[in-house]
N, C-alpha and C positions, 0 to 999 in steps of 0.2 A: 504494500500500500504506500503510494508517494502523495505528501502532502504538498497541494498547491496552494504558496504563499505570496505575498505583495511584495515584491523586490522593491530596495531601494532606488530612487529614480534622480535623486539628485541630495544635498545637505539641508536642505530649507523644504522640503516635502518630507512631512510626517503621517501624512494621511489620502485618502484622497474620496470617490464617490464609487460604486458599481455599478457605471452607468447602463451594462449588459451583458449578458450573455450571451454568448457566438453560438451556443450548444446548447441541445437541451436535457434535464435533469435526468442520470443515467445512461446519456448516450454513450457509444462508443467511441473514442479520440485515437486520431494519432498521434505519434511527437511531432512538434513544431505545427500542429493545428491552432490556430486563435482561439481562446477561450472565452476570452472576457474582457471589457474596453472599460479602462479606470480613468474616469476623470479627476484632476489635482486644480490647484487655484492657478497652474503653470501649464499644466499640456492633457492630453487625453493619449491614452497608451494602449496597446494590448497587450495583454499576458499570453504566451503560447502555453501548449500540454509540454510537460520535458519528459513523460513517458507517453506510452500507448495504452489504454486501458479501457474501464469503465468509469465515469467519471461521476462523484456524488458531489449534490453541491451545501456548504453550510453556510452563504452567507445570500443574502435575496437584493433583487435589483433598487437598485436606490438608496441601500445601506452604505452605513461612513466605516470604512474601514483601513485600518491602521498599517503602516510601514511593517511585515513582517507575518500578519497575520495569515492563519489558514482559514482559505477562502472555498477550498474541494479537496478532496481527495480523489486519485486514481486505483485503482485497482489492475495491476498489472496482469493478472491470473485471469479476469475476465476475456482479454485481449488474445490471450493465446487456447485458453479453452476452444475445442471444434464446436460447431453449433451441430445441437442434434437432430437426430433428421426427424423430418417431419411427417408423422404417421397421419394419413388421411381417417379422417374418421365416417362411422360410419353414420348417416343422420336417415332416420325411422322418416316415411310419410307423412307429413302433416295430416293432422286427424281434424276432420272438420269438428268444431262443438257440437253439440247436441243442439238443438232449439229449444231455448227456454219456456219453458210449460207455462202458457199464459194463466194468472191466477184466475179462479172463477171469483164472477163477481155475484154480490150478493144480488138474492133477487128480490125485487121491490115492487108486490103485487100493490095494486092501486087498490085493495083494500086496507092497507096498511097507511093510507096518506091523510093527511091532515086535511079538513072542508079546502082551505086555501090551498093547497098543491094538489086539488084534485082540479080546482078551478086554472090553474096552471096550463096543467096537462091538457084540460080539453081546451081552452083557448090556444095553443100552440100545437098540439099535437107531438112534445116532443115523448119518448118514450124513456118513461122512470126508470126501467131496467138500464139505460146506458146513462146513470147519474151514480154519484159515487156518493151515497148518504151520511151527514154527518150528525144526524139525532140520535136520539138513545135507542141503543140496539142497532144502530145502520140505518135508520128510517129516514127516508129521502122528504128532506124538510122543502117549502117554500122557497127559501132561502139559496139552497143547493140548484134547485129548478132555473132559477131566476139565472143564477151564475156557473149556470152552467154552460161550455164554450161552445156547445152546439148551437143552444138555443142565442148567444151570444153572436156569433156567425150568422144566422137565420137573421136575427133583426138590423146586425150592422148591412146586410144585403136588401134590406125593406121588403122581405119575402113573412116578416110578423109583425103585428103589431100588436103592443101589448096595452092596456087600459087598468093596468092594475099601477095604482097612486106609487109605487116604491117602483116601478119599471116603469116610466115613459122615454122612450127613443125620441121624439119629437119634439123635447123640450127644447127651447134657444136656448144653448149657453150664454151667460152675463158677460156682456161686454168688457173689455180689458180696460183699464182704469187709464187716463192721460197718459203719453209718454212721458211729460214734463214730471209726473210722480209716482213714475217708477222708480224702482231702487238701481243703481249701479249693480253691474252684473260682473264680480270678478270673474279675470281667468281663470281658468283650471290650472293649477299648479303643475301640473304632469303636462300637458298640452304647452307651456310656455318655455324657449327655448331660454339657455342661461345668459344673463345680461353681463356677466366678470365670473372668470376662472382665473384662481391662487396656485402659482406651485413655489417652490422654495428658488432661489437662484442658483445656477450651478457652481461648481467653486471657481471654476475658469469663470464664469460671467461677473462673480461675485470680487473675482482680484481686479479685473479690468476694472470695474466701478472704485476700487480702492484703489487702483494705483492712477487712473483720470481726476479722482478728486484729490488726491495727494500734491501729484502736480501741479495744481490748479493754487490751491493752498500753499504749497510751500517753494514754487519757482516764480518769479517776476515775467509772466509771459506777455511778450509783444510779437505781431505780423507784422511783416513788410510785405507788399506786393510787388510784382513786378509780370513781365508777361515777354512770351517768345516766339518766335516766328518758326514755326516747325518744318517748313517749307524743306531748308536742306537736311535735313535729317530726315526725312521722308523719302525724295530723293535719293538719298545713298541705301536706304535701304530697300527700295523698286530695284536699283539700279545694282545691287550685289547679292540680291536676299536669295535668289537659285542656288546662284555658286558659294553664298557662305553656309545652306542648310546641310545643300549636297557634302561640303568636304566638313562639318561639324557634326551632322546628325541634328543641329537644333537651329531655330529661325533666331534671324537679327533683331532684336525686339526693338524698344524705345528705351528701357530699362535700363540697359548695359550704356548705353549713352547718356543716361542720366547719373549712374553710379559713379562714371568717369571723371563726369563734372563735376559730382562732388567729390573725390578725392582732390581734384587738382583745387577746387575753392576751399577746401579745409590747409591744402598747401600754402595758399594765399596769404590765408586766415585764420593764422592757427586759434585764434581765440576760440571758434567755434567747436574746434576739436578740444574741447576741454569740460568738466564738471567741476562743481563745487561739493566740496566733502567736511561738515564743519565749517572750522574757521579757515580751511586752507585749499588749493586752486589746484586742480591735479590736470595736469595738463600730458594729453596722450600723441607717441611718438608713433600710431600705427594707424591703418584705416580700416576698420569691422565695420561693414556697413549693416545697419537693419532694413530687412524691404519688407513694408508690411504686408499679409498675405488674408483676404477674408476669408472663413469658415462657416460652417454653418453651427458650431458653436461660440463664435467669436472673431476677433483677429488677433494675429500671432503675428508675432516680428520673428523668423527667423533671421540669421547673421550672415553675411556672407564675410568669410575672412581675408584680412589682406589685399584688398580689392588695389591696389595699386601695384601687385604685383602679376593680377589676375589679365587675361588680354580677352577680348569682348564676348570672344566664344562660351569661356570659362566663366565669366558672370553669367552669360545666358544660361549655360546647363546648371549650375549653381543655383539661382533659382528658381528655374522649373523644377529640379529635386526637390530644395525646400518647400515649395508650394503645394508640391505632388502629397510628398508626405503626413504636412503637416492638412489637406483637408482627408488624407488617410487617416489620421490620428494615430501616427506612427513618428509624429516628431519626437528630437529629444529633448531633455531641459539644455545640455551644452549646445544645442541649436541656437538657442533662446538668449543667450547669455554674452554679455562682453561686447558691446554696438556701444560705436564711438556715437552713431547720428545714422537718422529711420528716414527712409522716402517712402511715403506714402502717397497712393495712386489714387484720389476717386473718381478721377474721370472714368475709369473701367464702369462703375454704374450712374457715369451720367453729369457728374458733378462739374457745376461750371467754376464755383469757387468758391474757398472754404478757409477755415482757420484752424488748419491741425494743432493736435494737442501733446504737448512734447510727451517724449517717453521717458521717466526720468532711470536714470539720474542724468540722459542723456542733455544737453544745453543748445540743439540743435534740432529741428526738422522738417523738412520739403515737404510739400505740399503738391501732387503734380492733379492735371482737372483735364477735362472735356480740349479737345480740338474743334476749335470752330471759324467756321471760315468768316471773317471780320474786314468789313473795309479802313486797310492802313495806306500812310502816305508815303510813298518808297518813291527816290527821286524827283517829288514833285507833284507827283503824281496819286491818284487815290484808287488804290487795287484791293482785291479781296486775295487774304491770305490765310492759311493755316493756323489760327495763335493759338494758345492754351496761357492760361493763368498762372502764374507761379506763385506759393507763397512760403515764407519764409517765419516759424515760429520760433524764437528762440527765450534763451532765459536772460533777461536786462542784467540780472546780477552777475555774469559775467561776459556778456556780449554788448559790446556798447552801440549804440543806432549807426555810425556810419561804420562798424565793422559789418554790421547784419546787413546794411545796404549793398557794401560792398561785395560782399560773399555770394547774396543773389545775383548782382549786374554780372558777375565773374561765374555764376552759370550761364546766364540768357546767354551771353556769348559765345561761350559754348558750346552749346546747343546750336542757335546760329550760325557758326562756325564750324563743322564740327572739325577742322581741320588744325585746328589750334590744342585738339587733344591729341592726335597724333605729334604733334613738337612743345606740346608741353609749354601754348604760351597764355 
C-alpha cells in the first residue's frame, strides 16, 4: 500500500485547496497518471500516481489540505491481480405477475338507502352498487351519491341535472372581487431562479486580491502614457514570419519585441530595474522579465530568465511554454519567482487602455492594449496608422517622473525602430 501525499511545492506554501480529482474513487491508476489538481495562493498543480494500483481516496474535493499530508492511498496488489473471468449467468424467464384479484365490492341494495339517496338514485339514474359507501356498515349515504365521480362527470357534461339544494350545477359562481384589492400573489419559491450565489475565493484568487491591494497600499503608483506606431514591427514580421517559424518551430510574435525593448530601456534606466526593500534601494544587475499570462483561474506572471541574453526565437518559445503550462496548471512556483519588471498584454481581449497595476515588489510595469488604426500626422501629412497605447506604471518612491518618461519614449522607439534593437541604440 503507497501513501499518496502533498509534496512540497515551494518555502512559503504550506497548504493548498483539492480542487479535483482526475480519477475516480477506487479506480484503477497507472504511475505517472494525474490524480489530482491542488490549488495554492501561488499556482494550481497536479499530483501524478508514483505507483500502479487501486486507488482509495481520504480527502474530498474542496478540502484545505496540508504540505505532506495523505491524501489516497494505492494498493499495488490490486494492479497486478488477473481479473476473473467472467461467468455468464444464467437468468430464468420473466414471469408475468399474476392479475390482481379485483376486491369485491360491497353490494348496496337500494333497500338499504336512506329516503334522500333513494331520491338520488332515481333523479340520476346512477347505480348505488358502483359507489363506494361510507355510512355505518358501508351504507351508501346521500352524500357518497352526490360525490360520486361518475355522477360528477355526468353533470360536468350537462347530461344531469340535479335540483336537490346541496347539488346545483347551475349556480353562477360570485364574481372575483376588484383587481385593485387583490392581494399580491408571491412567487413560488421552487419556480424562482436564484438572484446571488456565494462560494469561498480560491487561494490563487484570494493572493491576487492581496497582493493588488498590497501594492496599491504600500507603493506610490503613477502612469505615464505614451503611444507607438506598430507599422514597422508589423512589417518585419509579414515580411520574415514563414522563414522565422519554419527554421524555429514557433511564430515571431509582438512579444519578443517588446521584451527586447524592455531590456535595452531598463539599460537606459537602470532606476527602473530596481525595488525598495525597507529603508534600503536594491538595485538589480540582471533582466527576469515577467509576461503576464491569463487563466481561467486567474493571471500568472511567469519569468522569462535572462532575457538579454535570450535572441527572439528563445523569448518566443519561452513563453508559449510558460503560457502553455501555466493554463495547464502545470506551472511551477520557481516559474513565478524573481521578475525584475511584468509586461502585461490587454489588448489580446480588447483593451484600448489601461493603468496596470504593479506587481510588487516589482517598481516597474508595461502596459501593452488594442492596435488601432488612428489618423496620425507623419510628414505633414494626416495618415491612418497602426498605434497601440503604451503605459507605463511604476513606483514614484523610486522612479522619479522624467526617468519613467524616459524609459517609455526609449521603448516607442523601439518599437518604431525596431532596428535600433538589433545595434543596441
Amino acid at each position: 500500500m503507497t501513501d499518496v501525499k502533498i509534496p512540497a511545492l515551494g518555502e512559503s506554501i504550506t497548504s493548498g485547496i483539492l480542487a479535483k480529482w482526475h480519477v475516480a474513487d477506487g479506480a484503477l491508476v497507472t504511475r505517472g497518471q494525474p490524480l489530482y489538481e491542488l490549488e495554492t495562493d501561488k499556482i494550481t498543480s497536479e499530483g501524478p500516481a508514483e505507483v500502479s494500483g487501486k486507488v482509495k481516496f481520504l480527502a474530498a474535493v474542496g478540502a484545505e489540505v496540508a504540505i505532506g499530508q495523505v491524501v489516497a492511498t494505492i494498493d499495488e496488489s490490486a494492479a497486478a491481480a488477473p481479473a476473473a473471468p467472467v461467468v455468464p449467468a444464467v437468468v430464468a424467464a420473466p414471469v408475468a405477475p399474476a392479475a390482481p384479484l379485483a376486491a369485491p365490492k360491497p353490494e348496496a341494495p337500494a333497500s338499504e338507502l336512506s329516503p334522500a339517496a333513494r331520491r338520488v338514485v332515481a333523479e340520476t339514474q346512477i347505480d348505488p352498487a358502483t359507489v363506494a359507501g361510507t355510512g355505518k356498515g358501508g351504507r351508501v349515504t346521500k352524500s357518497d351519491l352526490l360525490d360520486a365521480p361518475a355522477l360528477q362527470a355526468l353533470a360536468a357534461a350537462g347530461q344531469v341535472g340535479l335540483t336537490l339544494p346541496p347539488f346545483t350545477m347551475t349556480k353562477t359562481p360570485a364574481p372575483f372581487p376588484p383587481r385593485e384589492s387583490s392581494p399580491p400573489i408571491a412567487p413560488a419559491a421552487a419556480s424562482s431562479p436564484a438572484r446571488v450565489t456565494r462560494s469561498k475565493l480560491s487561494p490563487l484568487r484570494r493572493r491576487i486580491a492581496e497582493r493588488l491591494v498590497a501594492a496599491q497600499t504600500t507603493a506610490a503608483i503613477l502612469t505615464t502614457f505614451n503611444e507607438a506606431d506598430m507599422g514597422a514591427v508589423m512589417s518585419l514580421r509579414k515580411k520574415h514570419q514563414e522563414d522565422f517559424t519554419a527554421k524555429h518551430g514557433v511564430k515571431l510574435g509582438f512579444m519578443s519585441f517588446f521584451v527586447k525593448a524592455v531590456v535595452q530601456a531598463l539599460q537606459v534606466v537602470p532606476a527602473v530595474n530596481s525595488r525598495l526593500e525597507g529603508d534600503e534601494l536594491v538595485q538589480h544587475h540582471y533582466y527576469d522579465i515577467g509576461v503576464a499570462v491569463g487563466t481561467d483561474r486567474g493571471l500568472l506572471v511567469p519569468v522569462v530568465r535572462d532575457c538579454d541574453r535570450l535572441s527572439f526565437a528563445e523569448i518566443e518559445r519561452a513563453i508559449a511554454d510558460h503560457a502553455r503550462k501555466a493554463r495547464d496548471g502545470k506551472i511551477k512556483i520557481d516559474d513565478l519567482q524573481g521578475g525584475v519588471f511584468t509586461i502585461s498584454n490587454g489588448g489580446i481581449y480588447g483593451s484600448l487602455l489601461s493603468t496596470p497595476i504593479l506587481n510588487p515588489p516589482q517598481s516597474g510595469i508595461l502596459g501593452l492594449h488594442s492596435i488601432k488604426e488612428r489618423p496620425v500626422v507623419a510628414d505633414g501629412q494626416i495618415v491612418a496608422r497602426p498605434m497601440m497605447y503604451l503605459a507605463l506604471s511604476y513606483d514614484h518612491r523610486v522612479v522619479d517622473g522624467k526617468e519613467a518618461v524616459t524609459f517609455l519614449v526609449q521603448i516607442k522607439q523601439a518599437i518604431e525602430d525596431p532596428a535600433r534593437l538589433l545595434f543596441g541604440l
